[in-house]
N, CA, C, O and CB atoms as a CASP TS submission, in Angstrom:
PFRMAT TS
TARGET T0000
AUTHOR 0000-0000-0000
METHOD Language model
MODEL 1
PARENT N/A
ATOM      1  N   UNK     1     -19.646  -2.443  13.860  1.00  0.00           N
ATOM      2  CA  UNK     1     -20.729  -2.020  12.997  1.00  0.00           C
ATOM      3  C   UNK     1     -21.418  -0.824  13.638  1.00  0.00           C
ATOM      4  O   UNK     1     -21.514  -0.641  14.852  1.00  0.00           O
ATOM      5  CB  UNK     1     -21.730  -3.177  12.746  1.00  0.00           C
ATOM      6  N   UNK     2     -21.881  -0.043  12.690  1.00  0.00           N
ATOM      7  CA  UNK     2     -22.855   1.055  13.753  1.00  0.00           C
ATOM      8  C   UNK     2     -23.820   1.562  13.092  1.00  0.00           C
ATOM      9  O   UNK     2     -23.708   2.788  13.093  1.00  0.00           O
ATOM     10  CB  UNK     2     -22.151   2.377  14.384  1.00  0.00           C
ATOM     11  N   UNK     3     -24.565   1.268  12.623  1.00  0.00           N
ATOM     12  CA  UNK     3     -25.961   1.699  12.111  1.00  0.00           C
ATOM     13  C   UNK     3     -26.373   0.454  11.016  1.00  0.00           C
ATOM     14  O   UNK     3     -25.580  -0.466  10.811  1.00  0.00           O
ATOM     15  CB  UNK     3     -25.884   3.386  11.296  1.00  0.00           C
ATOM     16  N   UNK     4     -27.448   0.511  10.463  1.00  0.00           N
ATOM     17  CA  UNK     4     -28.549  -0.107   9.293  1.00  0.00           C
ATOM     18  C   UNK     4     -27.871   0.483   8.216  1.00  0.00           C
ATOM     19  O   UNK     4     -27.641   1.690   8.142  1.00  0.00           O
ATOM     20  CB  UNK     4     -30.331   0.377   9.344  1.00  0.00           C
ATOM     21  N   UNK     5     -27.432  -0.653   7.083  1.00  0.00           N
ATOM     22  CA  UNK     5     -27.103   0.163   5.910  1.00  0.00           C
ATOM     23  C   UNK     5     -26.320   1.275   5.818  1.00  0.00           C
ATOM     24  O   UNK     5     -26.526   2.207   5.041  1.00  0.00           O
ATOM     25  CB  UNK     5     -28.055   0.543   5.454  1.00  0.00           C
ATOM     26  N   UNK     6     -25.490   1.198   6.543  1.00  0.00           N
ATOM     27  CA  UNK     6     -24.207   1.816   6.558  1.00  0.00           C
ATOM     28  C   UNK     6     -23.334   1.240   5.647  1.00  0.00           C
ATOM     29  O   UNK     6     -22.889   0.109   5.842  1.00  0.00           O
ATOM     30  CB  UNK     6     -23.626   1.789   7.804  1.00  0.00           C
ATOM     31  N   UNK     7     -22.960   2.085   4.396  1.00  0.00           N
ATOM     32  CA  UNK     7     -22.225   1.054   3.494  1.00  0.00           C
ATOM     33  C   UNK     7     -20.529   1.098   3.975  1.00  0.00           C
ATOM     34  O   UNK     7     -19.849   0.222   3.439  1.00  0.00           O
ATOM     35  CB  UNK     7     -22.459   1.541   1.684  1.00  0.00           C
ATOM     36  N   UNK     8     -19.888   1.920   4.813  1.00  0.00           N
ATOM     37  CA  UNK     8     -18.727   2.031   5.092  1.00  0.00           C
ATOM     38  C   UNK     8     -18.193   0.604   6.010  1.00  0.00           C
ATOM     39  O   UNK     8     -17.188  -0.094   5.877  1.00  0.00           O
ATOM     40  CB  UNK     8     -18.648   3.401   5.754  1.00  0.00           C
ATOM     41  N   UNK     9     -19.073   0.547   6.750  1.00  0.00           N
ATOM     42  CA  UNK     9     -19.026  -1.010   7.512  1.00  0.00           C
ATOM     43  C   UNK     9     -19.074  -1.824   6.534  1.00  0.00           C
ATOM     44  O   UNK     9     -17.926  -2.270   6.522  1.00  0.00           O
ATOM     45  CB  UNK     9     -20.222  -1.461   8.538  1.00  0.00           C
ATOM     46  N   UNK    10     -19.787  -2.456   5.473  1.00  0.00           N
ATOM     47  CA  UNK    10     -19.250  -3.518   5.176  1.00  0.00           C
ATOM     48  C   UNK    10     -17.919  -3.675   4.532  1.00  0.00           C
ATOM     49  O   UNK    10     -17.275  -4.712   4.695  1.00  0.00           O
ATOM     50  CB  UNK    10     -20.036  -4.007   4.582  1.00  0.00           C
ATOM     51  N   UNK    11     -17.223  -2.113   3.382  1.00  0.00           N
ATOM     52  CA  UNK    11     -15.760  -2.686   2.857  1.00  0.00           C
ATOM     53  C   UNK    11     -15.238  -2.569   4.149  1.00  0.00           C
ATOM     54  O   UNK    11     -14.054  -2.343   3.897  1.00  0.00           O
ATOM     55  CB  UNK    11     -14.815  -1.814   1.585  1.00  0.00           C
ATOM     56  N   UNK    12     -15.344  -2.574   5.413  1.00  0.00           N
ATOM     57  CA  UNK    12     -13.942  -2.795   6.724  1.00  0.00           C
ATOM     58  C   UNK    12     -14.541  -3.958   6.608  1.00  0.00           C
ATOM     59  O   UNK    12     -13.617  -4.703   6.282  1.00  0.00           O
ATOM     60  CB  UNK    12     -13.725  -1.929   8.559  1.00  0.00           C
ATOM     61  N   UNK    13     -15.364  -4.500   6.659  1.00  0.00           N
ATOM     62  CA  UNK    13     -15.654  -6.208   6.629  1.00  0.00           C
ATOM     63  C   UNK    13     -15.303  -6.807   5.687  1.00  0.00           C
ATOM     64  O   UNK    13     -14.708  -7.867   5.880  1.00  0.00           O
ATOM     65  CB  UNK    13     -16.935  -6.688   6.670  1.00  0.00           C
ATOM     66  N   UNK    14     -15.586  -6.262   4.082  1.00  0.00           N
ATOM     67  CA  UNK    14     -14.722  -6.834   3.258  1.00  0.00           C
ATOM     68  C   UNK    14     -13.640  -7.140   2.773  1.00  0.00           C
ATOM     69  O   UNK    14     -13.326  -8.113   2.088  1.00  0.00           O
ATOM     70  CB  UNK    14     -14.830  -6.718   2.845  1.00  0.00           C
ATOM     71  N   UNK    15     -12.696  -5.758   3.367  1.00  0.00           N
ATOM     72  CA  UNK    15     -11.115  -5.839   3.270  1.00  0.00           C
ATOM     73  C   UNK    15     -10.654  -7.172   4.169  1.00  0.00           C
ATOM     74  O   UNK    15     -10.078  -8.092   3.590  1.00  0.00           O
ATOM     75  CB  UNK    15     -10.348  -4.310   3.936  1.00  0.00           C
ATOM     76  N   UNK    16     -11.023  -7.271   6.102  1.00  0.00           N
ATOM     77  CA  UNK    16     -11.006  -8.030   6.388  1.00  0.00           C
ATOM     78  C   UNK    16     -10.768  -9.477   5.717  1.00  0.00           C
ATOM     79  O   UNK    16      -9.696 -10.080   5.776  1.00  0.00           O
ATOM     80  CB  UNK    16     -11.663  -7.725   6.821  1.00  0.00           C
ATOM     81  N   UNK    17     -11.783  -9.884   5.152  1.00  0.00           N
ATOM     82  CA  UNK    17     -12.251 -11.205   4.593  1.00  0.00           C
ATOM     83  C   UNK    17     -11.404 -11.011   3.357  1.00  0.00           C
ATOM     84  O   UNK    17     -10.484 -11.677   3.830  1.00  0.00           O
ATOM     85  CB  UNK    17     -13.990 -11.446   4.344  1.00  0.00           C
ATOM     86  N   UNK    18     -11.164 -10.830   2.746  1.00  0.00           N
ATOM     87  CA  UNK    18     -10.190 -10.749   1.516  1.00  0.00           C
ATOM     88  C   UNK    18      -8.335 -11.256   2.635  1.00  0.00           C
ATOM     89  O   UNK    18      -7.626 -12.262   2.668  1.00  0.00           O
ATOM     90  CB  UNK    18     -10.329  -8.463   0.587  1.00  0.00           C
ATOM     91  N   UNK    19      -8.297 -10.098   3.224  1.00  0.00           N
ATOM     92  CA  UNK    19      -6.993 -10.564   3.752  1.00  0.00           C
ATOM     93  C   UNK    19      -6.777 -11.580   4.389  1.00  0.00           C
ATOM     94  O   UNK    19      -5.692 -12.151   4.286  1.00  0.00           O
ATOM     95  CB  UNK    19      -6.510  -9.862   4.422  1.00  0.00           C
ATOM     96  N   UNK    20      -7.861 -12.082   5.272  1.00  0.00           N
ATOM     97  CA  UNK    20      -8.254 -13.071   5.731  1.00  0.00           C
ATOM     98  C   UNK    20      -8.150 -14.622   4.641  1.00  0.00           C
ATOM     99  O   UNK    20      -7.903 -15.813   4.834  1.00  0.00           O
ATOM    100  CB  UNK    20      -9.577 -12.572   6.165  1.00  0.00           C
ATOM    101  N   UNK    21      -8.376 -14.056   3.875  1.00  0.00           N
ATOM    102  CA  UNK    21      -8.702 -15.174   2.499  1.00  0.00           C
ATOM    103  C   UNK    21      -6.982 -15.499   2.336  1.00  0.00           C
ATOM    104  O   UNK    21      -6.401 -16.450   2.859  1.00  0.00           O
ATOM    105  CB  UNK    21      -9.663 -14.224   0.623  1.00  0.00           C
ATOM    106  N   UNK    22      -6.440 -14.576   1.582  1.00  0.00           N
ATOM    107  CA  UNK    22      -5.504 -14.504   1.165  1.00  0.00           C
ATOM    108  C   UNK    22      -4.105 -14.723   1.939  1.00  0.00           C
ATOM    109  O   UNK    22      -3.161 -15.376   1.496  1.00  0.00           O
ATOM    110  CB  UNK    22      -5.707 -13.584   0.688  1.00  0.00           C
ATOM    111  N   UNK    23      -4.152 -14.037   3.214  1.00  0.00           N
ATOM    112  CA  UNK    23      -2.800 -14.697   4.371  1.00  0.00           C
ATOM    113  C   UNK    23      -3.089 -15.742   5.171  1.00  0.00           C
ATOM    114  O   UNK    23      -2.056 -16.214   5.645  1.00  0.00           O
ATOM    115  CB  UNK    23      -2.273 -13.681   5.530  1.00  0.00           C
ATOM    116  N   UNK    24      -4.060 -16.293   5.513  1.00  0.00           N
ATOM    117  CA  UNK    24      -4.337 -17.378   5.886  1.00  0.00           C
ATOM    118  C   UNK    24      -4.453 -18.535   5.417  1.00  0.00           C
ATOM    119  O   UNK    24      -3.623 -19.414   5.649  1.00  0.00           O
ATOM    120  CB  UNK    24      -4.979 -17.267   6.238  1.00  0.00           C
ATOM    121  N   UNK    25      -5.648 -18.732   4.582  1.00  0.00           N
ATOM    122  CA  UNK    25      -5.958 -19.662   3.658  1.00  0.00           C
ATOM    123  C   UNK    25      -4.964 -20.342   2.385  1.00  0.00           C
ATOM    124  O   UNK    25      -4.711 -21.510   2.089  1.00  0.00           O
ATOM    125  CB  UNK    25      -6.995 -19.058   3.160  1.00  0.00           C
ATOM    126  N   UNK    26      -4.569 -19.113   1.838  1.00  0.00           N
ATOM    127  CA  UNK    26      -3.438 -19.319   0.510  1.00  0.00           C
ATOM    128  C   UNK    26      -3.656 -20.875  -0.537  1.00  0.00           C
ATOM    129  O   UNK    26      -2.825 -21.619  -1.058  1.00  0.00           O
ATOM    130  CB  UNK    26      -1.600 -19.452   1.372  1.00  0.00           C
ATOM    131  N   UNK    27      -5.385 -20.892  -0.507  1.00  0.00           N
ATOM    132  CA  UNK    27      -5.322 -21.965  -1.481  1.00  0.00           C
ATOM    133  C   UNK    27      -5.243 -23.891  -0.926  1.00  0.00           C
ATOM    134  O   UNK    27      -4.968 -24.853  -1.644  1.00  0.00           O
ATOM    135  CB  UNK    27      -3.888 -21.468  -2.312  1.00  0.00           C
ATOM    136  N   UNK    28      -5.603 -23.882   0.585  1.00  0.00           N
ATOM    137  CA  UNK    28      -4.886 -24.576   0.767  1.00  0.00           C
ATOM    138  C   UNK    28      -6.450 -25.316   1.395  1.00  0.00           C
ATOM    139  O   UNK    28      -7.425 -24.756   1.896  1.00  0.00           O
ATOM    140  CB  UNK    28      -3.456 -24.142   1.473  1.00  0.00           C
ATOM    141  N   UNK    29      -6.195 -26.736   1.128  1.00  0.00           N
ATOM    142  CA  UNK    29      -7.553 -27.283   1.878  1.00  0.00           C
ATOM    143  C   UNK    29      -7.653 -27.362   3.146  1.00  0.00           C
ATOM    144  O   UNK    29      -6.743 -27.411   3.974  1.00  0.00           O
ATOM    145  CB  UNK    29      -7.900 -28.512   1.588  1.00  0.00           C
ATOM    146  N   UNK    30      -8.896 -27.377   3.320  1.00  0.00           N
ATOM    147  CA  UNK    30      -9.497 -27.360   5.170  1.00  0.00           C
ATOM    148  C   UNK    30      -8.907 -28.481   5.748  1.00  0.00           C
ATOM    149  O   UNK    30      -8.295 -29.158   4.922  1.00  0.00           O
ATOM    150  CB  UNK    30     -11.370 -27.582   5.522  1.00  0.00           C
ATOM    151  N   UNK    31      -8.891 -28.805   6.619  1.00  0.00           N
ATOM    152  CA  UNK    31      -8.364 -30.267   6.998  1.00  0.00           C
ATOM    153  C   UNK    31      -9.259 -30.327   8.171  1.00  0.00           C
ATOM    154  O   UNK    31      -9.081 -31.304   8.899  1.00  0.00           O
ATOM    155  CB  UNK    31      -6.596 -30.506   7.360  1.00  0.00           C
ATOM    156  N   UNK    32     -10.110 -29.557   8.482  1.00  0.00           N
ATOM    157  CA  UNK    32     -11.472 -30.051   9.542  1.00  0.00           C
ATOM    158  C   UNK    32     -11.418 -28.600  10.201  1.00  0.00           C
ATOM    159  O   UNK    32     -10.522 -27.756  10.222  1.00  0.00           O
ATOM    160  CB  UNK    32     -11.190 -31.672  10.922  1.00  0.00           C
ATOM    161  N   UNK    33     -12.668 -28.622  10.716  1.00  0.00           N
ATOM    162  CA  UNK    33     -13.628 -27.846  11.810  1.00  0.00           C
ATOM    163  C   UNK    33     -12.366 -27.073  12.643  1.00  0.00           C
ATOM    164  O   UNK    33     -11.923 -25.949  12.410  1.00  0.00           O
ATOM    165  CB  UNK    33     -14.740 -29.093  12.985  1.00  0.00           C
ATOM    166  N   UNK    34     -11.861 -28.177  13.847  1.00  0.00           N
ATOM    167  CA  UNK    34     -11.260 -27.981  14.707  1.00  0.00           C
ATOM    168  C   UNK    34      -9.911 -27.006  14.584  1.00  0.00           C
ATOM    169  O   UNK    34      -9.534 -25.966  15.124  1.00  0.00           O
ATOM    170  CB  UNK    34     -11.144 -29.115  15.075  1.00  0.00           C
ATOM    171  N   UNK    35      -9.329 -28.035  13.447  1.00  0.00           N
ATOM    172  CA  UNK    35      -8.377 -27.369  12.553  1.00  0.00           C
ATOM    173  C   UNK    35      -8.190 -25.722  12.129  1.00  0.00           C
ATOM    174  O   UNK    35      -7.242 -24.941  12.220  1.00  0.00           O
ATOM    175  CB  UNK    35      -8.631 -28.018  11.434  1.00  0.00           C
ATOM    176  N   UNK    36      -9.669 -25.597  11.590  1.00  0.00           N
ATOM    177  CA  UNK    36      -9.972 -24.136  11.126  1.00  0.00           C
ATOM    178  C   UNK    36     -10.497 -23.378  12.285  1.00  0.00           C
ATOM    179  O   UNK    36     -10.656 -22.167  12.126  1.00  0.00           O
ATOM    180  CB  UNK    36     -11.052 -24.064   9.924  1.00  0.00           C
ATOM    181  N   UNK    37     -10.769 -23.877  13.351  1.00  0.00           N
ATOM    182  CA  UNK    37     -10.932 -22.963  14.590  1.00  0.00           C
ATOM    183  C   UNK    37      -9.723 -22.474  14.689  1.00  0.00           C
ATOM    184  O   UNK    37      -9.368 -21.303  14.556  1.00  0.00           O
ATOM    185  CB  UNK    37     -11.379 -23.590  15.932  1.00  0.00           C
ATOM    186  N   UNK    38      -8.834 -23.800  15.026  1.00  0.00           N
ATOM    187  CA  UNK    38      -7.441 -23.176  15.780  1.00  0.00           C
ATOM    188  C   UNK    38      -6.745 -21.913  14.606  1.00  0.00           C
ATOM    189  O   UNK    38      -6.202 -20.934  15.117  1.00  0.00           O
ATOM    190  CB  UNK    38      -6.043 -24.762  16.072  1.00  0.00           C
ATOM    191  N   UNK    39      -6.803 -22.012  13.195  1.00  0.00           N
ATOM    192  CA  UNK    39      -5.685 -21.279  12.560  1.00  0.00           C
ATOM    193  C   UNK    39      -6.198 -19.967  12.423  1.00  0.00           C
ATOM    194  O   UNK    39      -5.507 -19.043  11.993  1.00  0.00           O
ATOM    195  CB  UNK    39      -5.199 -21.851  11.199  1.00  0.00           C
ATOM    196  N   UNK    40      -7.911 -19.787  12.925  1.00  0.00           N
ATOM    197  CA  UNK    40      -8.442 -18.513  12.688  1.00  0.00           C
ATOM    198  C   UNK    40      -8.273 -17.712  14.027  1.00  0.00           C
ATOM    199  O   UNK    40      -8.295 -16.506  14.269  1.00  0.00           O
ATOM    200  CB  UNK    40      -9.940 -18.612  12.202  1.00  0.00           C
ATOM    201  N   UNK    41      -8.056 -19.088  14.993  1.00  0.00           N
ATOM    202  CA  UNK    41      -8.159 -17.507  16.327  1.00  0.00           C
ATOM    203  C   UNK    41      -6.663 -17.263  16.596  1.00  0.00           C
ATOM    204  O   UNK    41      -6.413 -16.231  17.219  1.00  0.00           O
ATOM    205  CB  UNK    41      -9.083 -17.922  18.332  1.00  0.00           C
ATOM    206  N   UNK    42      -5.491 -18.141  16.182  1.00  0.00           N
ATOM    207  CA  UNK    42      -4.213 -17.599  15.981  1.00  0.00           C
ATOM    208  C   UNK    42      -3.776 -16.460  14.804  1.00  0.00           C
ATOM    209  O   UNK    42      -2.912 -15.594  14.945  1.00  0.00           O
ATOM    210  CB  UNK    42      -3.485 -18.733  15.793  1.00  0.00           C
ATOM    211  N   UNK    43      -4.557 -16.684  13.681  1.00  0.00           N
ATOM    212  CA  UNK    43      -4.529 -15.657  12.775  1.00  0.00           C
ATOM    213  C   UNK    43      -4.606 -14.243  13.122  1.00  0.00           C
ATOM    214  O   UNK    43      -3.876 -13.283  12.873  1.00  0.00           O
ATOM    215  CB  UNK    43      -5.425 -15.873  12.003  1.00  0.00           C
ATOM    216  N   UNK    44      -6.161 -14.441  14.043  1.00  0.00           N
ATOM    217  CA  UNK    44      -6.720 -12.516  14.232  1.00  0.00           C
ATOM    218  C   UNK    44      -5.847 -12.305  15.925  1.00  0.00           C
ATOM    219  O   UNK    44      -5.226 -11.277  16.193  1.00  0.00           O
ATOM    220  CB  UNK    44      -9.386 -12.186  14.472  1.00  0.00           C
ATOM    221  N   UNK    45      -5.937 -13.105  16.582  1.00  0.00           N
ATOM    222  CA  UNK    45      -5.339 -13.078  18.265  1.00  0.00           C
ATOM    223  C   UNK    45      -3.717 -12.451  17.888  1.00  0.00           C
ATOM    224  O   UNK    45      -3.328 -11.313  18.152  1.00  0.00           O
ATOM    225  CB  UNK    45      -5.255 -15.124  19.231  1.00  0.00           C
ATOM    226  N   UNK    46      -2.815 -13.686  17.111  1.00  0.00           N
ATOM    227  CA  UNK    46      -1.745 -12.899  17.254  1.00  0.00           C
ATOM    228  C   UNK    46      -1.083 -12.298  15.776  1.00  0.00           C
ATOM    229  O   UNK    46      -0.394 -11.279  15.790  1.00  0.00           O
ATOM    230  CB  UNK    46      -0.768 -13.752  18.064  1.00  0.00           C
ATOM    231  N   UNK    47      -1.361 -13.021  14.551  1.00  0.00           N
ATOM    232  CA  UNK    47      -1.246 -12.251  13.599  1.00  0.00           C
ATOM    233  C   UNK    47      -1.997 -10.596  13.227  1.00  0.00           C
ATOM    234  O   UNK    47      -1.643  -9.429  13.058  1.00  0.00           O
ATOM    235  CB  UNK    47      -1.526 -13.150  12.811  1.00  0.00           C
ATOM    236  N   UNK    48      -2.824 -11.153  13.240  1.00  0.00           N
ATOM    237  CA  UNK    48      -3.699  -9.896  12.697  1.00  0.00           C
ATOM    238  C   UNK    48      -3.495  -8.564  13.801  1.00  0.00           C
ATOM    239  O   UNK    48      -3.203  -7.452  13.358  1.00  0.00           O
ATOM    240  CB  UNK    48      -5.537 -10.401  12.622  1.00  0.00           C
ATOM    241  N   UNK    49      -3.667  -8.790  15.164  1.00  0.00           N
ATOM    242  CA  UNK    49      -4.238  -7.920  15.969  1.00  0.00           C
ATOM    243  C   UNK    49      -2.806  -7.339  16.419  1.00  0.00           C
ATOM    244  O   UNK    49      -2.639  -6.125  16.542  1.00  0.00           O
ATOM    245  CB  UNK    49      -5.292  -8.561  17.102  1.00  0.00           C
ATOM    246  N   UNK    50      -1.366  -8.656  16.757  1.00  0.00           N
ATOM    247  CA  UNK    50      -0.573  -8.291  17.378  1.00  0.00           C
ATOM    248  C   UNK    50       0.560  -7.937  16.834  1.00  0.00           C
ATOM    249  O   UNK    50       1.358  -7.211  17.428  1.00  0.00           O
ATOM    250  CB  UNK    50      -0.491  -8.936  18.103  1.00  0.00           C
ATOM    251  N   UNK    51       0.848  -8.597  15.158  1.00  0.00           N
ATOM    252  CA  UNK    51       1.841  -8.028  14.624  1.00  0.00           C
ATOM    253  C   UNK    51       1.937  -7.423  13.178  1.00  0.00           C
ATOM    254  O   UNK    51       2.931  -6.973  12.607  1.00  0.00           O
ATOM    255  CB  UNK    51       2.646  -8.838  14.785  1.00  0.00           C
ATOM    256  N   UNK    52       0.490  -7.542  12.686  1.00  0.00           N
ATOM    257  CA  UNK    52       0.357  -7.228  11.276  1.00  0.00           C
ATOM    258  C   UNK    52       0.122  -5.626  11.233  1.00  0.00           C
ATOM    259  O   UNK    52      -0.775  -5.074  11.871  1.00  0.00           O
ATOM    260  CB  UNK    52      -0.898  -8.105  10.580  1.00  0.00           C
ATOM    261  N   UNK    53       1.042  -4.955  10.401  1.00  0.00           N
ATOM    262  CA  UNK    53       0.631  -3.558  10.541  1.00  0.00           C
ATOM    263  C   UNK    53      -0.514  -3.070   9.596  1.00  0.00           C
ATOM    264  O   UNK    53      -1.037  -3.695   8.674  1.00  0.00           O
ATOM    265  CB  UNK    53       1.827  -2.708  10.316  1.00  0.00           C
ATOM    266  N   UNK    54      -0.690  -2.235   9.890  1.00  0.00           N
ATOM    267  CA  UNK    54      -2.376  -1.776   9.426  1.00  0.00           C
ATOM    268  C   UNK    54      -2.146  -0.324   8.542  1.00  0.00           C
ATOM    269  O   UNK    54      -1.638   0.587   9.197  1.00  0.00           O
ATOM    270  CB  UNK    54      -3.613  -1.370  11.130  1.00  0.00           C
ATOM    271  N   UNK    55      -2.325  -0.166   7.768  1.00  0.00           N
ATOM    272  CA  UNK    55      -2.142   1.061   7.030  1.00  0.00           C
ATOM    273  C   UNK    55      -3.136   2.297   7.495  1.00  0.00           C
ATOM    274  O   UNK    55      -2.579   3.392   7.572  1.00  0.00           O
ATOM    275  CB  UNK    55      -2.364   0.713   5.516  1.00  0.00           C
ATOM    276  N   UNK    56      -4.206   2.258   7.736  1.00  0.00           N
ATOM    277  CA  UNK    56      -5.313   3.499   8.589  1.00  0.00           C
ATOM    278  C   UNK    56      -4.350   3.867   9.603  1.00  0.00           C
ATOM    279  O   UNK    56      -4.474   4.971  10.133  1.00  0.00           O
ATOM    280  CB  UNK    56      -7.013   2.871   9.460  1.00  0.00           C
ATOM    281  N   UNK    57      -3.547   3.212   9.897  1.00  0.00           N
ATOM    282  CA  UNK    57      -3.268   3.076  11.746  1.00  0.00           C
ATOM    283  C   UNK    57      -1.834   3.738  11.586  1.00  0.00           C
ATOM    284  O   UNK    57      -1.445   4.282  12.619  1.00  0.00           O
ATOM    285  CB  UNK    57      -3.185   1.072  12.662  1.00  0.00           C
ATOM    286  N   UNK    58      -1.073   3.795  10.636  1.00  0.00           N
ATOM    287  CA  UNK    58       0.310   4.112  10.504  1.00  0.00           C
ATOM    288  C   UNK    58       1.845   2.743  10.526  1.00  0.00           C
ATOM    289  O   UNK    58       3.026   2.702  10.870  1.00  0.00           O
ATOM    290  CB  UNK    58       0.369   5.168  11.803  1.00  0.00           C
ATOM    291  N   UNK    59       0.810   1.845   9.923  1.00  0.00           N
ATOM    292  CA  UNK    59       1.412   0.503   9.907  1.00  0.00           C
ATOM    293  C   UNK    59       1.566  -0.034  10.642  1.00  0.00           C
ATOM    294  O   UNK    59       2.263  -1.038  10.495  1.00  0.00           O
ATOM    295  CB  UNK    59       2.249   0.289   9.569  1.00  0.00           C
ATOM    296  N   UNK    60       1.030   0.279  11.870  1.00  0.00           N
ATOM    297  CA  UNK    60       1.479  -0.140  13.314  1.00  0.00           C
ATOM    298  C   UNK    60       0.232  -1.260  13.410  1.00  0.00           C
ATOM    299  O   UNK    60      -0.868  -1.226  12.856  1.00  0.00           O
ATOM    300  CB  UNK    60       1.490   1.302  14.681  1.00  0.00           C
ATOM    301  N   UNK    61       0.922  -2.476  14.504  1.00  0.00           N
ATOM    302  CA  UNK    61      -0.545  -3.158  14.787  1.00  0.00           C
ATOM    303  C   UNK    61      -1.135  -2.878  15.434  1.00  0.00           C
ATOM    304  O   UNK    61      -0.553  -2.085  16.174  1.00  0.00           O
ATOM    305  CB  UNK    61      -0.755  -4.153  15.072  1.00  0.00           C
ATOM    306  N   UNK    62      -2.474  -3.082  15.819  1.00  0.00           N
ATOM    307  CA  UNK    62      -3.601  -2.686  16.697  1.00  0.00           C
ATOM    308  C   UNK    62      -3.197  -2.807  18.063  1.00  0.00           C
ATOM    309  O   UNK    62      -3.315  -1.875  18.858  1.00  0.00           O
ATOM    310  CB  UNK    62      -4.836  -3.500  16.471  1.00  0.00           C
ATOM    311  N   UNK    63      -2.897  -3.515  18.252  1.00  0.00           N
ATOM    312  CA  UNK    63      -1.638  -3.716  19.468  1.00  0.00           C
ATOM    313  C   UNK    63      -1.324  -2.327  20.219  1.00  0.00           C
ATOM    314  O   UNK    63      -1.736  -1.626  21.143  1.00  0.00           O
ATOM    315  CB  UNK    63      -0.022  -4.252  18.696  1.00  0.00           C
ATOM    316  N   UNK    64       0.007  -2.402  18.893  1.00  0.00           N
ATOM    317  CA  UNK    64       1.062  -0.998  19.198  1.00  0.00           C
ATOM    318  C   UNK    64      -0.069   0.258  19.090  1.00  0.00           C
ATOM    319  O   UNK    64      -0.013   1.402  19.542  1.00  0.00           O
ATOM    320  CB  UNK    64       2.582  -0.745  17.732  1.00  0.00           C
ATOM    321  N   UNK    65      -0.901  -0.285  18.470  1.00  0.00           N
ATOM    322  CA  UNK    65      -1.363   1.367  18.238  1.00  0.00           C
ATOM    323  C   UNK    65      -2.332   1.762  19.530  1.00  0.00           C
ATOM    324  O   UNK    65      -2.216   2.848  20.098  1.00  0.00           O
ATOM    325  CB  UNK    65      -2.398   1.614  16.581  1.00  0.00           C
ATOM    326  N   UNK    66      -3.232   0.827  19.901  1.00  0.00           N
ATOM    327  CA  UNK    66      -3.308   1.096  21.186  1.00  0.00           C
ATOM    328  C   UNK    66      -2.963   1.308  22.481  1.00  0.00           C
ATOM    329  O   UNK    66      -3.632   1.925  23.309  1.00  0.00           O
ATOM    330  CB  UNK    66      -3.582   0.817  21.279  1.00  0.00           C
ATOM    331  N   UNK    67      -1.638   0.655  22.688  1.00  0.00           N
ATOM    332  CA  UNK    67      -0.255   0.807  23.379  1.00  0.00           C
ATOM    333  C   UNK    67      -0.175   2.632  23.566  1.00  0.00           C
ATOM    334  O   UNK    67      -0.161   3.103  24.704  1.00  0.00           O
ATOM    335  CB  UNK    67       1.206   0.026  22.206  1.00  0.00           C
ATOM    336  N   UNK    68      -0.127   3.558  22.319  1.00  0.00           N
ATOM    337  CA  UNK    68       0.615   4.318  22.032  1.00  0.00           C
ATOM    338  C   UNK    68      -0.305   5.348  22.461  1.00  0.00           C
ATOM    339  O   UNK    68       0.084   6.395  22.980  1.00  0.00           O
ATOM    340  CB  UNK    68       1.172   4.225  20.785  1.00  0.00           C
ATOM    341  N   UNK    69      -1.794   5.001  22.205  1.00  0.00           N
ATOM    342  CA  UNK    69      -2.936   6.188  22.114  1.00  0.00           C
ATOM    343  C   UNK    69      -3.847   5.769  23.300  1.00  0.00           C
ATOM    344  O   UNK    69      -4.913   6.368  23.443  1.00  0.00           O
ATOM    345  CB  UNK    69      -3.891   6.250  20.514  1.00  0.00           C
ATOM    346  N   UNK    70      -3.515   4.836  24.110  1.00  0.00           N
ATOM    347  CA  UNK    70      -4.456   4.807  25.363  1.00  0.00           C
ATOM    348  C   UNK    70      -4.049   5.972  26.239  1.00  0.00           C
ATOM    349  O   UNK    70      -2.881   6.346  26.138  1.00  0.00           O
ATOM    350  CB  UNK    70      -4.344   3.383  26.235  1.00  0.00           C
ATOM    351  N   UNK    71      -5.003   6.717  27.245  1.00  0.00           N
ATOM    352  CA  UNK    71      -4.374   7.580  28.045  1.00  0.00           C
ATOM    353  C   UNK    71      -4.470   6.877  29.427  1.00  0.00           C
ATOM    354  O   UNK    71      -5.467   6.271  29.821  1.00  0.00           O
ATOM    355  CB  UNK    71      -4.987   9.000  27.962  1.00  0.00           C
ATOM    356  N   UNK    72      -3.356   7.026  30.085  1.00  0.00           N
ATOM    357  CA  UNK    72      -2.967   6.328  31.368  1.00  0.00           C
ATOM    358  C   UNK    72      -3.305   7.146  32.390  1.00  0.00           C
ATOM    359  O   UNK    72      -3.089   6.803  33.552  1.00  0.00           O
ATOM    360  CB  UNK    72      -1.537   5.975  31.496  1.00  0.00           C
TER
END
């Protein structure tokens, strides 16, 4: 986030939560707390962050794309 009422921050929060909704969830009931801890920090840890490609980014995951553009 980076400022008050910045409307560009919330659709990256909303796209988020939509995809979030939609590849994760798919309609399917909660089955508890614990449950929904574990499938959300496997979701963003290794789905989201490590193999899902990202279209801003060049489809690459956040991962690779930092891999590629860190300077050593």
């Amino acid at each position: 986030m980076s400022r008050k009422g910045n409307c560009w921050d919330n659709s990256v929060a909303e796209s988020f939560f939509h995809t979030l909704k939609v590849e994760l969830l798919k309609d399917e009931p909660l089955s508890g707390w614990a449950t929904l801890k574990q499938q959300l920090f496997e979701y963003i840890e290794v789905d989201y962050n490590k193999t899902r490609g990202h279209s801003a980014i060049g489809y690459l995951s956040p991962k690779n794309y930092e891999s590629k553009t860190v300077i050593r």
